[in-house]
FILOKOL-656562 format. One record per residue: residue in one letter; x negated, y negated, z of N, C-alpha, C in turn. Coordinates in steps of 0.05 Angstrom, whole numbers, padded with zeros to 5 digits, always signed. Each point is the difference from the previous one (the first is absolute). Layout:
BEGIN
aXYZXYZXYZ;...
end
This chain:
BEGIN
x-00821-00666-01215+00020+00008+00020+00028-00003-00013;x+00018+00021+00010+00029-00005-00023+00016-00017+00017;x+00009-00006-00021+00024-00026+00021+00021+00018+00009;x-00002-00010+00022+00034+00002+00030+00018-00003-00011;x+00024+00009-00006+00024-00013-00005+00016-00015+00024;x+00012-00016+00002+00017-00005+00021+00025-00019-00010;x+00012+00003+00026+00026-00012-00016+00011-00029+00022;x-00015-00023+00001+00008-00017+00026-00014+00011+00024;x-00024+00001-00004-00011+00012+00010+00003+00031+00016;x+00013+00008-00007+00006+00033+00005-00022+00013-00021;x-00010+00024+00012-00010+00008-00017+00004+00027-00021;x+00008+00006-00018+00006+00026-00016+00002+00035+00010;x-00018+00001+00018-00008+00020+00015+00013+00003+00015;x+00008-00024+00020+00015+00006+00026+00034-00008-00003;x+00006-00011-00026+00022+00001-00014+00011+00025-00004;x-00020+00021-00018+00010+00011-00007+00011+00025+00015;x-00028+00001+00018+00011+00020+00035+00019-00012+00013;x+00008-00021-00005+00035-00020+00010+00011+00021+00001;x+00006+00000-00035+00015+00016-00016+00009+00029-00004;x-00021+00007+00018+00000+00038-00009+00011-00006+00032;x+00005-00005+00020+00005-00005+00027+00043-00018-00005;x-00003-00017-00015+00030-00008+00001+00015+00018-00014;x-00006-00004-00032+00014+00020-00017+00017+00031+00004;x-00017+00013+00017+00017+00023+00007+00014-00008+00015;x+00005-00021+00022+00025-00006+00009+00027-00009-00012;x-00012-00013-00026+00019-00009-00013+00018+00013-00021;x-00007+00032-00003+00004+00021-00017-00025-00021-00020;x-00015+00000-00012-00007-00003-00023-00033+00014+00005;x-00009-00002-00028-00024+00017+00009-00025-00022-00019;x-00023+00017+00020-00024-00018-00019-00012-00004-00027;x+00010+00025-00008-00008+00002-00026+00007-00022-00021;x+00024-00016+00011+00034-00010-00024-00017-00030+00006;x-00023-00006+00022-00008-00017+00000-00021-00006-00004;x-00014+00018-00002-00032-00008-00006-00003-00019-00014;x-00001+00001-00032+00007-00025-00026+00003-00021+00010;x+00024-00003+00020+00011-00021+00003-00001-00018+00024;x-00019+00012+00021-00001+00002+00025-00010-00041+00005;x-00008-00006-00018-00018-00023+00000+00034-00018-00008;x+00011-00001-00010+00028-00018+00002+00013+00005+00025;x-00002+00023+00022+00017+00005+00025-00024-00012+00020;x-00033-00006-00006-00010-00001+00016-00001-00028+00003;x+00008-00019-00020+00003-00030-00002+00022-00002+00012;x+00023+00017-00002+00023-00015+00017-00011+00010+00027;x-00004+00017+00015+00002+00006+00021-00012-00017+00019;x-00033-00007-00015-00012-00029+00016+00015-00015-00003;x+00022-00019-00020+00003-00023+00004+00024+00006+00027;x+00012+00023-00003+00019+00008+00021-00014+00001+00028;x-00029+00011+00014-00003-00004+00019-00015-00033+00006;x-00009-00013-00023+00001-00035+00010+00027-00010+00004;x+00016+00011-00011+00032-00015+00004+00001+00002+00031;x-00004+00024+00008-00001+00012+00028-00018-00021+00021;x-00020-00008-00013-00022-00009+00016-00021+00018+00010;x+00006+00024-00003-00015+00028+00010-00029-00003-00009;x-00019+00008+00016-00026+00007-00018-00004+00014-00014;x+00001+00029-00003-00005+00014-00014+00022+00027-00008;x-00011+00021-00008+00013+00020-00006+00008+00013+00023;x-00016+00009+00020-00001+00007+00025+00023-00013+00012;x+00008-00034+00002+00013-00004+00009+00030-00001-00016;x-00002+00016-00014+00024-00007-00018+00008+00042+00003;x-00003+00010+00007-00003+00027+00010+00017+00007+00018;x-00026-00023+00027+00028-00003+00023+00025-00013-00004;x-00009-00022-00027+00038-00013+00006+00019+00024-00005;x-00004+00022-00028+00014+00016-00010+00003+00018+00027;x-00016+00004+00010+00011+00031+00023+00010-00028+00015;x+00006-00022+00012+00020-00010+00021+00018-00013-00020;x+00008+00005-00025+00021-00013-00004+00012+00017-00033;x+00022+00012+00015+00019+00018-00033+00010-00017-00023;x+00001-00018+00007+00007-00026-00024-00018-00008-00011;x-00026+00004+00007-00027-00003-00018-00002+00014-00017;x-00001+00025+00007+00005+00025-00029+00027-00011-00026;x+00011-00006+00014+00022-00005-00024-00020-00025-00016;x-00004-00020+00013-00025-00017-00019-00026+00010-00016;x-00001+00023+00017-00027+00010-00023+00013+00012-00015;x+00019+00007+00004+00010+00035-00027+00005-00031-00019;x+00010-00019+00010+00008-00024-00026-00031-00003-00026;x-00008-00001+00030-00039-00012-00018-00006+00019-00015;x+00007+00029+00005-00010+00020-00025+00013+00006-00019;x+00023-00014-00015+00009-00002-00015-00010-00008-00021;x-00001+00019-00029-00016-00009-00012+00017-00005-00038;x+00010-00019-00006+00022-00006-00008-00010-00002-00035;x-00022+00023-00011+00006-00007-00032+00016-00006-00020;x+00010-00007-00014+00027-00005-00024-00002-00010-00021;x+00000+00010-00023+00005-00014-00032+00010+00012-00004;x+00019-00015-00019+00012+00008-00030-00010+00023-00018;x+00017+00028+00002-00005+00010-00022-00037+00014+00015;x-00002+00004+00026-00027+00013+00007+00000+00036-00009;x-00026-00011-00011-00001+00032+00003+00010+00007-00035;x-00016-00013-00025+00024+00000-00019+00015+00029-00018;x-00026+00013-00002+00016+00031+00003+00022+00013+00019;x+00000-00010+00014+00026+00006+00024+00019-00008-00015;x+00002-00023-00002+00033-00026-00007+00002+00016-00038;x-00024+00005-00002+00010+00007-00030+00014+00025-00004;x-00016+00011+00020+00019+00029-00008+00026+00001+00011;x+00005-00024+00027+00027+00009+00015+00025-00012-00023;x-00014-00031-00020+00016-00009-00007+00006+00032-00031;x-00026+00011-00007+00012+00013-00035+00006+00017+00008;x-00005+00026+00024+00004+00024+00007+00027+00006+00019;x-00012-00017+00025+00021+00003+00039+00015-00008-00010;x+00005-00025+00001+00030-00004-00004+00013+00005-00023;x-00010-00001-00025+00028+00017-00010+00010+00021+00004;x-00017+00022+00008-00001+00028+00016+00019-00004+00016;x+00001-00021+00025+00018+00004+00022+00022-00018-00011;x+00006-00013-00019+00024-00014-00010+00012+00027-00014;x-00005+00022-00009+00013+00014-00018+00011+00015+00018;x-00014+00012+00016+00007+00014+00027+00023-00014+00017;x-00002-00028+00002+00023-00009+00019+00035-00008-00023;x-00013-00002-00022+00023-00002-00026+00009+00030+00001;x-00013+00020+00001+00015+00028-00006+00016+00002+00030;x-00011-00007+00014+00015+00007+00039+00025-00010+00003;x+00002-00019-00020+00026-00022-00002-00013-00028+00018;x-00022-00006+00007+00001-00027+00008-00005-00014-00010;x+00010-00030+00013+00000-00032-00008-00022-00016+00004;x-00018+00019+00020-00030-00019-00007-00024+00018+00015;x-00026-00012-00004-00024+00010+00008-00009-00014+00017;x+00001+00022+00035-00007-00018+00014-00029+00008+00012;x-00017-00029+00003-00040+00010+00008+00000-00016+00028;x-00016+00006+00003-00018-00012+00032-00020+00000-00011;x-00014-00021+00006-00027-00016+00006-00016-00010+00030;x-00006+00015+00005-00007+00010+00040-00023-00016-00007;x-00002-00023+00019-00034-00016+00013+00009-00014-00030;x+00005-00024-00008+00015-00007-00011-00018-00028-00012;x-00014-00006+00024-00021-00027-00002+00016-00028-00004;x-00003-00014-00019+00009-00021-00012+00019+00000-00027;x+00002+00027-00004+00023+00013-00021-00007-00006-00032;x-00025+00009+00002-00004+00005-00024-00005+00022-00014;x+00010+00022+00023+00000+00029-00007+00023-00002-00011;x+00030-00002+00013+00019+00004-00007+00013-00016-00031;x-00010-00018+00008+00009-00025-00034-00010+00021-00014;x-00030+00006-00008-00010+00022-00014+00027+00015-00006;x+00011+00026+00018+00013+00011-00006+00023-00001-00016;x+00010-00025+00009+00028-00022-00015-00010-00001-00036;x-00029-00009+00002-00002+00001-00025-00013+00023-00022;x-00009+00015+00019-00003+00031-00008+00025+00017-00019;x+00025-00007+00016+00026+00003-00001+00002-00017-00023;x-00006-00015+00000+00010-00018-00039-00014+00008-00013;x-00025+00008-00002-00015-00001-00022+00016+00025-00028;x+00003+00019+00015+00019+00029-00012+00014+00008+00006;x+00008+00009+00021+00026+00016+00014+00023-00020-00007;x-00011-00031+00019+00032-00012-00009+00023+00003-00022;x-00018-00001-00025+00017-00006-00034+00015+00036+00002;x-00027+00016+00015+00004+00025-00012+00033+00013+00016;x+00003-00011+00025+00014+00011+00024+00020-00031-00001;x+00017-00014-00016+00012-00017+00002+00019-00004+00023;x+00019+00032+00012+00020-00003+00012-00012+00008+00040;x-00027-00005-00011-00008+00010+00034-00019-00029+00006;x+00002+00004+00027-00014-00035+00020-00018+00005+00008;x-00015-00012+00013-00018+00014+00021+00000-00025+00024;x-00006+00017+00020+00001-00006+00027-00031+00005+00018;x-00018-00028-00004-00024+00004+00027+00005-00008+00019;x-00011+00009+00019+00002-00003+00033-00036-00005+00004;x-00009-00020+00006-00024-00010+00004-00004-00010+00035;x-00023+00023+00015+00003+00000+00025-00031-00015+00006;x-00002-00010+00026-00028-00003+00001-00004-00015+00042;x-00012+00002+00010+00008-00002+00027-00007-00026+00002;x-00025-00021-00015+00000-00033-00004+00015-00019-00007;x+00018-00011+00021+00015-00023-00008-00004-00012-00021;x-00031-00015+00003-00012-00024-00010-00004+00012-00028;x-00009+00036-00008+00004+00003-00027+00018-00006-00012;x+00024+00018+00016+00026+00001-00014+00017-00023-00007;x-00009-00032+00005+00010-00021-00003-00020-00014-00029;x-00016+00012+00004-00019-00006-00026+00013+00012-00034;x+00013+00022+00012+00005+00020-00024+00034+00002+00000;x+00015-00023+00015+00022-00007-00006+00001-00020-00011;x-00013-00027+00007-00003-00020-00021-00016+00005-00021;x-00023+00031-00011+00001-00005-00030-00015-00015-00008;x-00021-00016+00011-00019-00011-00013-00020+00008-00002;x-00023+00002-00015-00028+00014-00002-00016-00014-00014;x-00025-00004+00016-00027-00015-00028+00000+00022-00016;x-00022-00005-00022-00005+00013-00020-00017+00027+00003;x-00013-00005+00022-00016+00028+00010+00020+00025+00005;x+00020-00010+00004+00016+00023+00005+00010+00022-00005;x+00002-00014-00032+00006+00014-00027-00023+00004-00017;x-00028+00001+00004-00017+00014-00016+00000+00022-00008;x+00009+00023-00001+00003+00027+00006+00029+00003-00032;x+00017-00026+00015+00022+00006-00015+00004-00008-00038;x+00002+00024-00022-00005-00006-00021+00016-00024-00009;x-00023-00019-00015+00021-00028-00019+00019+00007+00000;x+00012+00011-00015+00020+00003-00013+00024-00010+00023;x-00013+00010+00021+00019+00014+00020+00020-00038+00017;x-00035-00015-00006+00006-00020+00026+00026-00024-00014;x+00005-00014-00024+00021-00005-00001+00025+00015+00000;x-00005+00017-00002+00025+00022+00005+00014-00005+00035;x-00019+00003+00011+00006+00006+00036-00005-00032+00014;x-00011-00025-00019-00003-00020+00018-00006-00030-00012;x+00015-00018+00003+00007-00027+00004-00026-00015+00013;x-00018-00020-00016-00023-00016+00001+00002-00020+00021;x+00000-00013+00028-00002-00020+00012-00021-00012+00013;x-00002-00022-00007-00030-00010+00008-00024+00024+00008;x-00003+00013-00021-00019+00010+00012+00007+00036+00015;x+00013-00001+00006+00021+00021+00018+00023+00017-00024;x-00004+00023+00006+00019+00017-00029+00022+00009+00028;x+00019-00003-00007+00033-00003+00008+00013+00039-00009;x+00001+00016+00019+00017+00014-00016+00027-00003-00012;x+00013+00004-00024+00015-00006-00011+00024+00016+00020;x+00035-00005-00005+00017-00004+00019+00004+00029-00012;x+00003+00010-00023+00008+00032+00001-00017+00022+00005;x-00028-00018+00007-00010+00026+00018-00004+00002+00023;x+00017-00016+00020+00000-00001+00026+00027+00011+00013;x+00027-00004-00030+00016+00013+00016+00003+00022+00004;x-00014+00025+00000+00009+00033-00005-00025+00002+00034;x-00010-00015+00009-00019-00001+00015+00001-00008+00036;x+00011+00010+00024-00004-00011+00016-00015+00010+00025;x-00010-00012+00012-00025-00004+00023+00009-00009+00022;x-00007+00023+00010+00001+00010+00032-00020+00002+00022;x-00004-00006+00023-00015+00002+00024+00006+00031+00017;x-00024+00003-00013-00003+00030+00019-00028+00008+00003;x-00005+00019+00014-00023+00000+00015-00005+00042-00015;x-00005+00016-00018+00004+00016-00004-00010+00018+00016;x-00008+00002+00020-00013+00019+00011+00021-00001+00032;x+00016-00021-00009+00028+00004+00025+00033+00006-00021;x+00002-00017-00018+00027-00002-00013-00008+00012-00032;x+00012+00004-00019+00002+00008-00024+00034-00009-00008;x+00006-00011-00028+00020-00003-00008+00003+00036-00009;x+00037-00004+00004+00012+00026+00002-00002+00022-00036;x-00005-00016-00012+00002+00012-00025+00028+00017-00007;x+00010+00023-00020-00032+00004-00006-00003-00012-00026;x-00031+00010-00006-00013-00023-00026-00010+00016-00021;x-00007-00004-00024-00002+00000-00021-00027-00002-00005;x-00007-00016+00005-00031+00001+00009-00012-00020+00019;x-00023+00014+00011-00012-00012+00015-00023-00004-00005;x-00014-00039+00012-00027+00002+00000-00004+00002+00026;x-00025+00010+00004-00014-00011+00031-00022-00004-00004;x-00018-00013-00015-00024-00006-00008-00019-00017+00021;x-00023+00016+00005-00021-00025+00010+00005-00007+00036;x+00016+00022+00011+00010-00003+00036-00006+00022+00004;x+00018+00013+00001+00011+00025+00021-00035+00018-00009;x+00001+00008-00029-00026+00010+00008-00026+00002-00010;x-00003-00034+00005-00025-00009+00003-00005-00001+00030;x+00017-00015+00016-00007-00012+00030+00011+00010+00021;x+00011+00019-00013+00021+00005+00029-00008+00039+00009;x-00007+00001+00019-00006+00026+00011+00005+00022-00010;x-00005+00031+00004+00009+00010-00009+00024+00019-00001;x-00001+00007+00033+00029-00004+00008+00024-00022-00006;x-00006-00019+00002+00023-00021-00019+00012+00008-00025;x-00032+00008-00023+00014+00000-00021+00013+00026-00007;x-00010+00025+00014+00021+00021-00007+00017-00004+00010;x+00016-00013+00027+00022-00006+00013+00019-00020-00026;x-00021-00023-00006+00010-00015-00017+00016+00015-00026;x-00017+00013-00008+00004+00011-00033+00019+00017-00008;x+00009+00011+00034+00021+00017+00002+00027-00013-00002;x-00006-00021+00015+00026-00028+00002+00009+00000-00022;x-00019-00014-00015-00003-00006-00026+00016+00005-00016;x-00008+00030-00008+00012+00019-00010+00034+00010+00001;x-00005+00006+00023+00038-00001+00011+00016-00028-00021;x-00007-00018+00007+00013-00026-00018-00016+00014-00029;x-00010+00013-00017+00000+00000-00030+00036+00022-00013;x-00003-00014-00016+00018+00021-00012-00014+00023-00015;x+00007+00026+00000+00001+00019-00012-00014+00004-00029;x-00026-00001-00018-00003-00012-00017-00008-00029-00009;x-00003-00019+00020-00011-00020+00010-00027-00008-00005;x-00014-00017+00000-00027-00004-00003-00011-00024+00026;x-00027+00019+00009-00005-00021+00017-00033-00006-00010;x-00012-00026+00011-00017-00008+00000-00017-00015+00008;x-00027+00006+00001-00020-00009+00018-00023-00008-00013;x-00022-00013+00011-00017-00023-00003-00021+00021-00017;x-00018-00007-00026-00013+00017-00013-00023+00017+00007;x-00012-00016+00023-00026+00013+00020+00016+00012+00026;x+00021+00003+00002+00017+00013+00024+00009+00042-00003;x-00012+00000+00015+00009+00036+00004+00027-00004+00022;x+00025+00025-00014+00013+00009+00021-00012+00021+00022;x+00012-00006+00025-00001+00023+00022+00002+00026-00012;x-00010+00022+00013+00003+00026-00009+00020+00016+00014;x+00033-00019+00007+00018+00007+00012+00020+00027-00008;x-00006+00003-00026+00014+00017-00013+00036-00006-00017;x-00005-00017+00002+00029-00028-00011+00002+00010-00041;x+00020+00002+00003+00017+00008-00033-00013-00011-00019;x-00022-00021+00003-00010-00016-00030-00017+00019-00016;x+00001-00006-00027-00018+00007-00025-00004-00030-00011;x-00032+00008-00006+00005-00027-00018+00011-00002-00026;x+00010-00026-00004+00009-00011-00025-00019+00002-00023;x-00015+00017-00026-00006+00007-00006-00029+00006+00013;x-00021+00002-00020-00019+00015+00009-00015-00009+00015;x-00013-00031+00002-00002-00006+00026+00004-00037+00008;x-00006-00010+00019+00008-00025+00008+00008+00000+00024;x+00018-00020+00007+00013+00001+00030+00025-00009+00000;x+00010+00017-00021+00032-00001-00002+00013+00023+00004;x+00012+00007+00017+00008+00026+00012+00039+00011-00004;x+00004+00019-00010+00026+00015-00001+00012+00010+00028;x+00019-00007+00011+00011+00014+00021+00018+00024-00010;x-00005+00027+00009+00007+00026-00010+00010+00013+00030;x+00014+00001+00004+00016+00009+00021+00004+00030+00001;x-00004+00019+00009+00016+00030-00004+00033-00003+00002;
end
């Protein structure tokens, strides 16, 4: 007989019909959860014992008698991946190819620096990445230009993680040797990001599917949210947002198993294929 899954005693099955039942309320869709459905189905039980509730059933009715519950579940489905340098074909090409591409581009325009967004932001080890993406080549190459990230993400409790800068070692698997004395300071145990790659870097509370920083940007990531989990009306609404904030020639980018909407939006990709995208405007 195959074993049950359950989660606190919930069982996998009736979890997962939770899910195909909340999720469209929440714009997000089932698909962005399947994988992952078993980390949302552990919080959700310990959330209806917090309650005292029996079961799923009764945690159904709390949601239809109470609108402040939904704001607690959309919290619970948050699903918050992050390393250093993820994805290492990504970081490699943005550090030898993107950015010097868009440093040459913003040096011929006449500007003083390169500015990115980093949307869903986690614990900020997307954006440091970028900080040090930005040294590895462009910096020496582009001496008289800065750069400027804007790192958004709608979790407090991340974004206080990835302001103080500390990380175990798991964090940085992904990220090449070479790379980790470069970007980080040894403490008990805990690697420290170093002080000049935090200052070109600041982190914001926003919720992207209500606010967006004004841009515009230089490049953008949105990796691993908007469209993995989020509906699909959201993400063409989203991608259009998006977009509006890219500059002209701009590069945006998204999570490696992620398709764009078939909205009809100015991108080509950045060469032949990947999930690094050219904004081309008429």
């Amino acid at each position: 007989m195959a074993e049950v899954t359950s989660y606190g005693g919930m069982r996998d099955a009736d979890c997962a019909a939770f899910l195909q039942w909340c999720l469209p309320r929440l714009g997000l869709r089932w698909a962005g959860f399947r994988r992952v459905r078993g980390t949302v189905c552990k919080r959700i039980a310990r959330r209806i014992r917090a309650l005292g509730l029996a079961d799923l059933e009764a945690y159904r009715a709390r949601l239809e008698a109470d609108d402040d519950e939904w704001q607690r579940l959309d919290a619970l489905c948050r699903i918050p991946i992050s390393r250093f340098w993820r994805d290492r074909r990504v970081f490699d090409s943005l550090a030898h190819d993107v950015l010097p591409a868009l440093a040459a581009a913003a040096r011929d325009r006449g500007d003083r620096s390169l500015s990115i967004w980093s949307a869903g932001c986690a614990s900020g080890e997307e954006p440091y990445s970028l900080r040090l993406a930005w040294r590895v080549d462009a910096e020496a190459a582009f001496p008289s230009l800065g750069i400027t990230i804007v790192a958004t993400d709608v979790d407090e409790t991340l974004l206080a993680r990835a302001r103080a800068g500390l990380y175990r070692r798991g964090s940085l698997r992904d990220l090449p040797p070479r790379l980790v004395g470069l970007a980080f300071e040894v403490s008990d145990g805990l690697y420290r990001v170093r002080e000049w790659l935090r200052r070109d870097v600041t982190f914001l509370r926003q919720d992207i599917r209500r606010d967006l920083p004004d841009g515009p940007f230089d490049l953008i990531l949105c990796r691993n949210l908007v469209f993995t989990y989020f509906d699909g009306v959201l993400q063409t609404e989203l991608l259009d947002r998006v977009c509006r904030r890219l500059r002209p020639g701009g590069a945006l980018v998204i999570g490696v198993h992620e398709f764009l909407p078939a909205s009809g939006s100015p991108l080509a990709r950045w060469g032949v294929s990947g999930p690094i995208y050219r904004f081309l405007p008429s």
